[in-house]
N, C-alpha and C positions, 0 to 999 in steps of 0.2 A: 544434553537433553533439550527436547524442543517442548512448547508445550503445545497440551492436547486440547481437544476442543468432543465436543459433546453433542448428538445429534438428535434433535426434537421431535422430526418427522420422519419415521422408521418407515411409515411407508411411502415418503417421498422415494425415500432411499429404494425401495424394493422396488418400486418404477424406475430409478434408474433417475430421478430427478435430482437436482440438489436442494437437497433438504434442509431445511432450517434448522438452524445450528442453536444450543444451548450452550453461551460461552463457557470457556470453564474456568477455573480459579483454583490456584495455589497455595497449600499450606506449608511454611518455611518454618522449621521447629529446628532451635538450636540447642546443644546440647553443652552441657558445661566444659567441656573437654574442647568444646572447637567444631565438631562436628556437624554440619546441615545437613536434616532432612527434608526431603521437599515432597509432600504427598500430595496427588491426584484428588480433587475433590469430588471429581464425580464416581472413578470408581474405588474412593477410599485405598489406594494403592501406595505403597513405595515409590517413586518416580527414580528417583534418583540420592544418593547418599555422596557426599562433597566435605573434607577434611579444611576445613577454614582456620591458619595458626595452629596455638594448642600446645603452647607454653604458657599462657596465663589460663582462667576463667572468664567465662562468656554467660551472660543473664539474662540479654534481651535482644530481640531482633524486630526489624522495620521496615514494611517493602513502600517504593513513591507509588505513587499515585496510576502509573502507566503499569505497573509490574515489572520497570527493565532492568530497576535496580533493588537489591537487598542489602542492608545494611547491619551490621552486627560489632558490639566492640568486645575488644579483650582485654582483661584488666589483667595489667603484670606488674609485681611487684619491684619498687626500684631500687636499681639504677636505671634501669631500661621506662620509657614512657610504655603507655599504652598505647592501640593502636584502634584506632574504627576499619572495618573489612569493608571491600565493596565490591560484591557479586552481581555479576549480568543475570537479571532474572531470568531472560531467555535461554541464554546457553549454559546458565548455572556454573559459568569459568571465573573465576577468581581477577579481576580486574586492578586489584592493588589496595593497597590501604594508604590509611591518613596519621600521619603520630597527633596524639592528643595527651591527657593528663594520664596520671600514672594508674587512676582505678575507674578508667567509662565503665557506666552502667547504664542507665536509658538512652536509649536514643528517640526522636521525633521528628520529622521529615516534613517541610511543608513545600513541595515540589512546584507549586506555582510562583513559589521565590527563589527557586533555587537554591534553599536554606535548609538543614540539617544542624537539632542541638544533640549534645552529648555530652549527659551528666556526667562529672567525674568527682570520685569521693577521694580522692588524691589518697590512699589510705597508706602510714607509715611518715606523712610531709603532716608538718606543722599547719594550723591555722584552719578554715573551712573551706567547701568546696568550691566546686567551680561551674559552668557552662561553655562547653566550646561550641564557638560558630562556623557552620563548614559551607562556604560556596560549592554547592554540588556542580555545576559548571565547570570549576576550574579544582575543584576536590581539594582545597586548601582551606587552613583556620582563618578566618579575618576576623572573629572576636571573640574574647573570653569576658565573659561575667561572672562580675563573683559573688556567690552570693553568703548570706550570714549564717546559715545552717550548716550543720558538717552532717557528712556521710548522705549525701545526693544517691538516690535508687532511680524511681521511675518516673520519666518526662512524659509531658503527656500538651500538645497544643491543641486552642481552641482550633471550631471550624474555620472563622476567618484566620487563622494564622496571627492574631495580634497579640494573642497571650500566651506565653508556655509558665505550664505547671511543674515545679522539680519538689520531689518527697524528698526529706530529708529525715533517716531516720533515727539518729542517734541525739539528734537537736532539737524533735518530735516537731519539726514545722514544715510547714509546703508552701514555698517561694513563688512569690507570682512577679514574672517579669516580661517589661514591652519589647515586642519582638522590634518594634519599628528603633529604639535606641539602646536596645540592649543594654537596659537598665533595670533593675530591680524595683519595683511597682510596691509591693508589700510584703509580708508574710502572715501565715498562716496557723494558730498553731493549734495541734491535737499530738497525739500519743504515737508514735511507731509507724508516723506512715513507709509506705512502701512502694506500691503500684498506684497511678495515675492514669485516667482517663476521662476526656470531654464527651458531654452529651451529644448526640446528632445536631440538636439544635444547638447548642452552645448554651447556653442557659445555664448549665450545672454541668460540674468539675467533680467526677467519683474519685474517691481515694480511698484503698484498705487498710487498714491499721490496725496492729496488736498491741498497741499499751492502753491501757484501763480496758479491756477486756476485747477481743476481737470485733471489730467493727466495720462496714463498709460509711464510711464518711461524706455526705452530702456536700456541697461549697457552690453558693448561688455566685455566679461569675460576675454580676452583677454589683454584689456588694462584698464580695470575697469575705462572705462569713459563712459558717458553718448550720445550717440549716435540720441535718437531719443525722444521726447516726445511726444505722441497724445493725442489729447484730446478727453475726453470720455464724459457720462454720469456725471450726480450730486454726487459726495460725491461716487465713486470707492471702492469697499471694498470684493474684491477677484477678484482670476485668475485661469482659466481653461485651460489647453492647446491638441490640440489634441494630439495623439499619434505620428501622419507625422510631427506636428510641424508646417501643413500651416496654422491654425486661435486659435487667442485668443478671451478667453469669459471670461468680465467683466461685474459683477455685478454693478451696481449703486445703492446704498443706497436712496440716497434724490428721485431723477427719476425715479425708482421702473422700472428699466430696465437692459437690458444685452447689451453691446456694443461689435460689431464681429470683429476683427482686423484681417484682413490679414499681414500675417509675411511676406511675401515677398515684399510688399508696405509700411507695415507698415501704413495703412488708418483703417479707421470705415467703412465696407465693410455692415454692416447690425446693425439694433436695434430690441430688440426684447420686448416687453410689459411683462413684471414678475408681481409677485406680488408686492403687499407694502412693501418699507423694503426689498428690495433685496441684498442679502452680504453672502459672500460664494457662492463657484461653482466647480465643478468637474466632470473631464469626467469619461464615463467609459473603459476599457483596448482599446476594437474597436473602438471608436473614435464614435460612431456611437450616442449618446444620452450627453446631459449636464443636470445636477442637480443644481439647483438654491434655495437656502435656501431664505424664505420670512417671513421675523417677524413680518409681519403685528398681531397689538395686536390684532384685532378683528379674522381673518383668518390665522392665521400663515399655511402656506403652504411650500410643496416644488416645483420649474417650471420643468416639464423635456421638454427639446430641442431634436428636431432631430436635428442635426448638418451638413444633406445634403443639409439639404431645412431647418436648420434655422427660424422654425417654432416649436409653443410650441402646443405637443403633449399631456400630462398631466397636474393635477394638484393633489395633494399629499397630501390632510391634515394631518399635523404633532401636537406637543403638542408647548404650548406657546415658545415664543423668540428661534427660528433656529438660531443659529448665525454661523454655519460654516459647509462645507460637505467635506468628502475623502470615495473617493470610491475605494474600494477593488480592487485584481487583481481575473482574473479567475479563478473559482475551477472546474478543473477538474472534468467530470463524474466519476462516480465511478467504473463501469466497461466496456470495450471493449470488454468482449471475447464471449463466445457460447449465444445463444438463448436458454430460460428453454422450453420447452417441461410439456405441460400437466399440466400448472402453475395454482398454486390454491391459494387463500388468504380467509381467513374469517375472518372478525371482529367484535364481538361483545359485547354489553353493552355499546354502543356507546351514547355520551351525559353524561348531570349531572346524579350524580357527577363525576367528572374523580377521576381517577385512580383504578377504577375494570374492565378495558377494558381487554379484552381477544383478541390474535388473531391467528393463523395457518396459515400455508404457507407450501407448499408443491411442488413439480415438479422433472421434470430429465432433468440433463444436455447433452448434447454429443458434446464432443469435437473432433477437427483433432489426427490425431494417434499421440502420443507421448505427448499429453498434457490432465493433467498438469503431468510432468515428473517422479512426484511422489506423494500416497498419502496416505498423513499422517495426518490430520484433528490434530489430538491426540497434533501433534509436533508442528504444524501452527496456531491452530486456527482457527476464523472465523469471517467471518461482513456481517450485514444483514441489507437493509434498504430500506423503502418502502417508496415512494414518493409518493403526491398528483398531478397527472397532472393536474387538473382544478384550484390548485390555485397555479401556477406557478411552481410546482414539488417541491413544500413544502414537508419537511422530515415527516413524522407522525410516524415514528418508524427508530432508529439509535443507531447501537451499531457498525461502524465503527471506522476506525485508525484519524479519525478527533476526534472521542467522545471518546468513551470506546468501545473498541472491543472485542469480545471473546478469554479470553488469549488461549494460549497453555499449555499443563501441564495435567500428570493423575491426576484422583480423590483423594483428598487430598492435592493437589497445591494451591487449590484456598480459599477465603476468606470464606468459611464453610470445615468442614471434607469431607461434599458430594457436595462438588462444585469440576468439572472436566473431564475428556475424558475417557473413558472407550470403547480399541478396545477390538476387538473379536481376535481369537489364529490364524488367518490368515490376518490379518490387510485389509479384507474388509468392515470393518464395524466400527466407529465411532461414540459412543454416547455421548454427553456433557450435564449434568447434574448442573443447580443452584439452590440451596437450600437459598444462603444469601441477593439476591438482589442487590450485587455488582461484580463486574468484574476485578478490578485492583488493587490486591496483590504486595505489602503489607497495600498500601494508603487501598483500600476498602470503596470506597467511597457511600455512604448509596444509593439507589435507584438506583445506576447507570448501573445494567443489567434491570433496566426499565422492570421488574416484566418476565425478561427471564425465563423458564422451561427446556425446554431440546431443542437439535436440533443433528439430526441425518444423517447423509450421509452413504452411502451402494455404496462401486463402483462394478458394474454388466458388467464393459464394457468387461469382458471377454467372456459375455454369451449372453448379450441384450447392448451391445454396449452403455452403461450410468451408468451416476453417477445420483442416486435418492438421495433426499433431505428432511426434514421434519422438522420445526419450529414449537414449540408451547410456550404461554405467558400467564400467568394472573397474574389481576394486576396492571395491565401495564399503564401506561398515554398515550392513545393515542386519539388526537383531532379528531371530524369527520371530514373524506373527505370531498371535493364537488362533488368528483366527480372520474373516474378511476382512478386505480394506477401503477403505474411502478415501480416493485421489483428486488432488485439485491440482490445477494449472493455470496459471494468469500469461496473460502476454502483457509483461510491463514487470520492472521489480522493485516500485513501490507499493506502500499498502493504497494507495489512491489508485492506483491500476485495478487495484483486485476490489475496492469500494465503489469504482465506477463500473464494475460486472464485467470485465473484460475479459472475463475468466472460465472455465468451466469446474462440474464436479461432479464426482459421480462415487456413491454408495454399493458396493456388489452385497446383495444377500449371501448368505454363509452356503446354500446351492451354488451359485456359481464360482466359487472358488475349489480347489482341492489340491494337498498337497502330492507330490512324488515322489520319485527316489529318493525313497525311504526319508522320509522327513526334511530332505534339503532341496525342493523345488516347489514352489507356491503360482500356480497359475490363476487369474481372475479373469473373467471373460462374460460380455455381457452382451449382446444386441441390443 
């Protein structure tokens, strides 16, 4: 899976311009069995479904800060340790796991240290739990704290990363400890907590709790006392907060609803009807939508909230027991710069069986004078990726600096003798040539030029004021459309190539596209 991206200005697009992009953002709902969902946030979609372990139970899941990584543990009963999962946000491939205590359950990720905690309620081992410390860099434990509470659920770190929160629920306290010595700071104590989560501003530390009566639990960070307790819905089991920080969104397990807490009163300002089995919640980066996981056995769904009006907008079918959601931050469009000119796409052999799909691309760029300041295809590379706009600007062809990009390097660099760049004796003309089916020497990872051929640029802006362009594939696994597409091209395959506009892109209206023989050829063609 590549992710999608969302576009602002429809009728940039129907000019033929490149349009301003509405990043889009990821919801990652893991399910107790193992299972990740990952849904489209702008067209509330399925994206993709990915079996993660699925010999223990799985309660919480955690994406860093960039979206590249997802995080989720499995709690298995011992002999065997538990394990923390670690998923490529972008390709949604399974990257490996971390052995940790024998029952993770929260996890907390603060990506500008490199640092990942994960509660573990050791459940069946003597004595209380624990915190494992994971160098995300080198994806090892280098410390464990212990703390005094037994049965650790949900972690939750301040903004600056100096405090992490662990509920403890059988010992009714919530541990507060410094992340700078991984030492235990204080504790906390109330009835049943469960789920943890910090304010925007840091300032206050949410926490749900069902002993002496259902509660969402205030905690001024400040003085780590307990300031406010509201009462919520039946049996609380997740926290959502917007990005402003003025409302919280609790899930209610038993009442299969969402209670709205205003921060600045701190009341039940709205309830909102979810599925059965509501637990888990997450907004998205703009504050503007809430994701509510429902494990109703018969319907397991996920609720999506508008969070203006507080009202449920979607409904999400997911696979069995949702038990938790985090939602990604925004990805970035992939390019800002020129409008392609004379853009052409053909796809063919489209349908079963996949993977002999063919496709071409073709157009010319023209950029402002002096851009791109130099060009060298040959030294830079390349990334090319064509999006589905009808089902949410789903990728259906991606060889970007999120996946595998087209390296840089002459013929002979690359992962065959005849994989590589080949200019012409006055450097305007670059040809790149794959023969092995991969892209990234020295790994060369089997399929990963996604059945690439060659692709060509010629800059003529000397004569006819553009750089022409030419793609062709077979081979290739590409799913059919629904419908138009939106193509971009960089000359460069970092994302700094495609952030310094060296790129072009271009939106065909649903007019210029139409399919053929009988459903397996997709032509887009535009002046």
């Amino acid at each position: 899976m590549r992710r999608s991206r969302m576009l602002a200005g429809v009728l940039g697009g129907l000019l033929g311009l490149p349009a301003t992009a509405l990043a889009t953002s990821f919801a990652y709902v893991v399910h107790l069995g193992g299972l990740l969902t990952v849904i489209n946030t702008n067209s509330n979609t399925v994206e993709t479904t990915l079996q993660v372990g699925g010999a223990g139970n799985f309660s919480y899941v955690a994406v860093n800060s960039d979206g590249s990584r997802v995080y989720t543990a499995e709690a298995l009963p011992p002999p065997p340790n538990g394990l923390l999962w670690i998923i490529d946000g972008f390709s949604t491939s399974i990257l490996g796991s971390v052995v940790v205590g024998h029952g993770p359950t929260g996890v907390a990720v603060n990506s500008a240290a490199n640092r990942l905690y994960v509660a573990d309620n050791e459940f069946g081992m003597p004595g209380a739990g624990k915190v494992s410390v994971i160098d995300t860099s080198s994806n090892t434990v280098i410390a464990t704290v212990a703390t005094t509470g037994t049965t650790p659920l949900g972690a939750a770190l301040t903004p600056d990363g100096t405090r992490l929160y662990v509920a403890h629920f059988d010992s009714n306290t919530v541990s507060v400890i410094d992340t700078s010595t991984n030492s235990l700071v204080t504790t906390i104590s109330m009835g049943s907590p469960q789920v943890v989560k910090a304010h925007p501003d840091g300032t206050r530390v949410y926490v749900t709790r069902s002993g002496g009566g259902d509660r969402l639990a205030v905690i001024d960070t400040s003085s780590n006392t307990v300031t406010a307790s509201i009462p919520v819905g039946n049996l609380p089991d997740g926290i959502g907060i917007l990005p402003d920080g003025t409302k919280v969104y609790v899930p209610n397990f038993v009442s299969s609803d969402v209670s709205v807490i205003s921060t600045a009163s701190n009341t039940v300002i709205a309830t909102i009807a979810a599925g059965e089995g509501a637990r888990g919640v997450d907004v998205t980066p703009d504050g503007a939508r809430a994701y509510v996981a429902n494990e109703n056995n018969n319907a397991p769904s996920v609720t999506v909230i508008d969070t203006a009006t507080d009202t449920v907008i979607a409904t999400i079918p997911v696979g069995d027991f949702p038990n938790a959601v985090a939602v990604g931050p925004d990805v970035p469009d992939l390019c800002d710069g020129t409008a392609i000119r004379h853009a052409t796409v053909v796809l063919k052999k489209l349908g079963p069986p996949m993977g002999d799909e063919a496709m071409t691309f073709k157009g010319d760029m023209v950029f402002p004078p002096g851009v791109p300041a130099t060009f060298n295809p040959s030294a830079k590379g390349a990334q090319v990726l064509i999006e589905d706009i009808s089902s949410g600007f789903t990728a259906r062809y991606d060889l970007t600096h999120l996946t595998h990009p087209i390296p840089a390097g002459l013929k002979g660099s690359g992962c065959d003798p005849k994989d590589g760049w080949t200019p012409n004796a006055t450097g305007t003309k670059h040809a790149y040539k794959n023969k092995s089916n991969a892209l990234n020497p020295p790994t060369c990872t089997s399929a990963s030029a996604n059945g690439l051929a060659v692709v060509k640029f010629t800059d003529a802006r000397a004569t006819k004021d553009k750089i022409s362009f030419s793609v062709g594939t077979k081979n290739s696994t590409i799913a059919t459309p629904a419908g138009p597409l939106r193509v971009s091209i960089v000359m460069g395959a970092s994302a700094a190539d495609a952030s310094a506009g060296e790129c072009g892109a271009h939106a065909f209206p649903a007019a210029a596209c139409a399919f053929g023989n009988g459903g397996t050829s997709l032509k887009c063609k535009q002046k």
